[in-house]
C-alpha positions in Angstrom: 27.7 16.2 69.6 25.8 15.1 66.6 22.5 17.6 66.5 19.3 16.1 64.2 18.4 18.7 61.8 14.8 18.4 59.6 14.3 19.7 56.4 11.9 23.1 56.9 9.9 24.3 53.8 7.7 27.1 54.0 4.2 26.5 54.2 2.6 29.7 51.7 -1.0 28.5 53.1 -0.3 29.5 56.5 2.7 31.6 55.8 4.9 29.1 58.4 6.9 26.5 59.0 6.6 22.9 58.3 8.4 19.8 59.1 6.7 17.5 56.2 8.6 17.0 53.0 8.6 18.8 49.7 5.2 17.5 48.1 5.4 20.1 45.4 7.6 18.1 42.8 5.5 15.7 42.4 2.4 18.0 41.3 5.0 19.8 39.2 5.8 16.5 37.2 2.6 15.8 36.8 2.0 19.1 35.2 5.2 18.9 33.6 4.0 15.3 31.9 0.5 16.5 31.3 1.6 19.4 29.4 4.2 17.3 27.3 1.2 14.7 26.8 -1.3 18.0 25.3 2.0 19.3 23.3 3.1 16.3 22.0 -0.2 14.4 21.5 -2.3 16.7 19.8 -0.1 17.2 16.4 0.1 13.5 16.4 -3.4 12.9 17.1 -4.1 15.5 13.8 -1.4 14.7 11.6 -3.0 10.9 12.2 -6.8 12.1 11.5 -5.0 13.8 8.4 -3.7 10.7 7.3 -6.5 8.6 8.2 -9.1 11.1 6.6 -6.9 11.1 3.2 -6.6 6.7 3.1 -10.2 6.4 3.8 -11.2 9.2 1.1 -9.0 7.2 -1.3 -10.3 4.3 -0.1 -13.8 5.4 -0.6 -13.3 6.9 -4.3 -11.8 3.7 -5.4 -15.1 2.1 -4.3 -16.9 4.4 -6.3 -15.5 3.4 -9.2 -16.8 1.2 -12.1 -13.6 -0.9 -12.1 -14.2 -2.0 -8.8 -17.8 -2.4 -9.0 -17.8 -4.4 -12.1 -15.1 -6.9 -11.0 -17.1 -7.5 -7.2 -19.9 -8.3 -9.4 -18.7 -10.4 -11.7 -16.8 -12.5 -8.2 -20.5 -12.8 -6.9 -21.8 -13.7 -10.2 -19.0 -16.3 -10.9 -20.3 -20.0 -9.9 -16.9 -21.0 -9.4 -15.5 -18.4 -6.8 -18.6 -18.8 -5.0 -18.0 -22.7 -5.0 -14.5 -21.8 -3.7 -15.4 -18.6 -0.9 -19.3 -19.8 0.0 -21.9 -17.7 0.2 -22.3 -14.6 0.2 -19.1 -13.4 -1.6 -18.1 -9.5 0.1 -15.6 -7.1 -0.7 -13.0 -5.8 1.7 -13.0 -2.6 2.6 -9.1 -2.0 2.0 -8.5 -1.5 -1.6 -4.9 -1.4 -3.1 -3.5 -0.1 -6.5 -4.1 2.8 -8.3 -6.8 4.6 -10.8 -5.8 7.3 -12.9 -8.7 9.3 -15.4 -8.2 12.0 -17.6 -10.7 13.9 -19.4 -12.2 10.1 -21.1 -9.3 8.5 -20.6 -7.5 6.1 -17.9 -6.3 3.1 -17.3 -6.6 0.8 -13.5 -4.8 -1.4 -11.6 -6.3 -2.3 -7.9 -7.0 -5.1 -6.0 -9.7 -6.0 -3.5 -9.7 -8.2 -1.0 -12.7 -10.7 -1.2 -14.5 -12.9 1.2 -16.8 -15.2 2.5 -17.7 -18.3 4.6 -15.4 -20.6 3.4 -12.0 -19.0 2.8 -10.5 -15.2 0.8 -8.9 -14.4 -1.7 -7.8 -11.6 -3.8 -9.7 -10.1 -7.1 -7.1 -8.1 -9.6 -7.9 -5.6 -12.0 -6.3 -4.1 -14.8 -8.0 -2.5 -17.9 -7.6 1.0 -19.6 -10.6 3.7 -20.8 -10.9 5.0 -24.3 -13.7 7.4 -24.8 -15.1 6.8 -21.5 -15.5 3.6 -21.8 -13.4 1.0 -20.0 -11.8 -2.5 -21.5 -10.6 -5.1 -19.4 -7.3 -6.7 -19.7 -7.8 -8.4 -16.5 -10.4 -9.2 -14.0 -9.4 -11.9 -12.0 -10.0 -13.9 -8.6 -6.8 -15.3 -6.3 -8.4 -17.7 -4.2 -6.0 -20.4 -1.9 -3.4 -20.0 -4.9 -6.2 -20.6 -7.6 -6.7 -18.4 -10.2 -10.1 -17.7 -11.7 -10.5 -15.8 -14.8 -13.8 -13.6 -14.5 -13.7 -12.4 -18.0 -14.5 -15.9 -19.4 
């Protein structure tokens, strides 16, 4: 009546016959996904480096400059924000805002996260720069909802 039939794949080892399934398509997926992973993951991996490189460069210059210097000195300095944070007082590392220079001329606006045993906060800066020389409007700490002036 009914007769049993196997699937038969070629075998291109031994050039015959076998009665074992396909085991081909799963190699070929995993080619397949590999390839797709290399394709796909590279341009994101460099497009993120890109990124990343450009952040951390901007990150770094901001660091650099004397805004940012003076106003984590002056929060170390400051009796009262080390009162509030402990000691020592530290910057973070990621700094928010902007600086803009031209030729002796500028103005600021960043923010750095600060730190230290007790609790963080937040210093601001704002000032402009005439003749190379920069003037403060603002150089302040944030700390719990507390604001400390550091120009005083």
């Amino acid at each position: 009546m009914w007769r049993r039939t196997t699937l038969s794949t070629r075998n291109t080892a031994t050039g015959g016959l076998s009665n074992h399934p396909r085991t081909g398509n799963k190699s070929n997926t995993l080619l397949i996904v590999v390839l797709l992973g290399v394709l796909i993951g590279l341009p994101l991996c460099t497009c993120g480096g890109c990124v990343a490189s450009i952040f951390f460069g901007v990150s770094a210059a901001m660091q650099g400059s004397e805004p940012y210097k003076r106003a984590v000195a002056e929060a170390q300095n400051n009796a009262e924000v080390q009162e509030l944070l402990g000691e020592p007082v530290e910057a973070g590392f990621l700094v928010t805002g902007s600086i803009n220079m031209n030729n002796d001329g500028g103005d600021c606006d960043i923010q750095i996260p600060i730190s230290g045993p007790k609790s963080s906060g937040t210093l601001r800066v704002r000032g402009t720069r005439n003749g190379g020389t920069w003037e403060y409007q603002e150089i302040s700490a944030n700390i719990n909802g507390k604001t400390v002036d550091l120009l005083q």
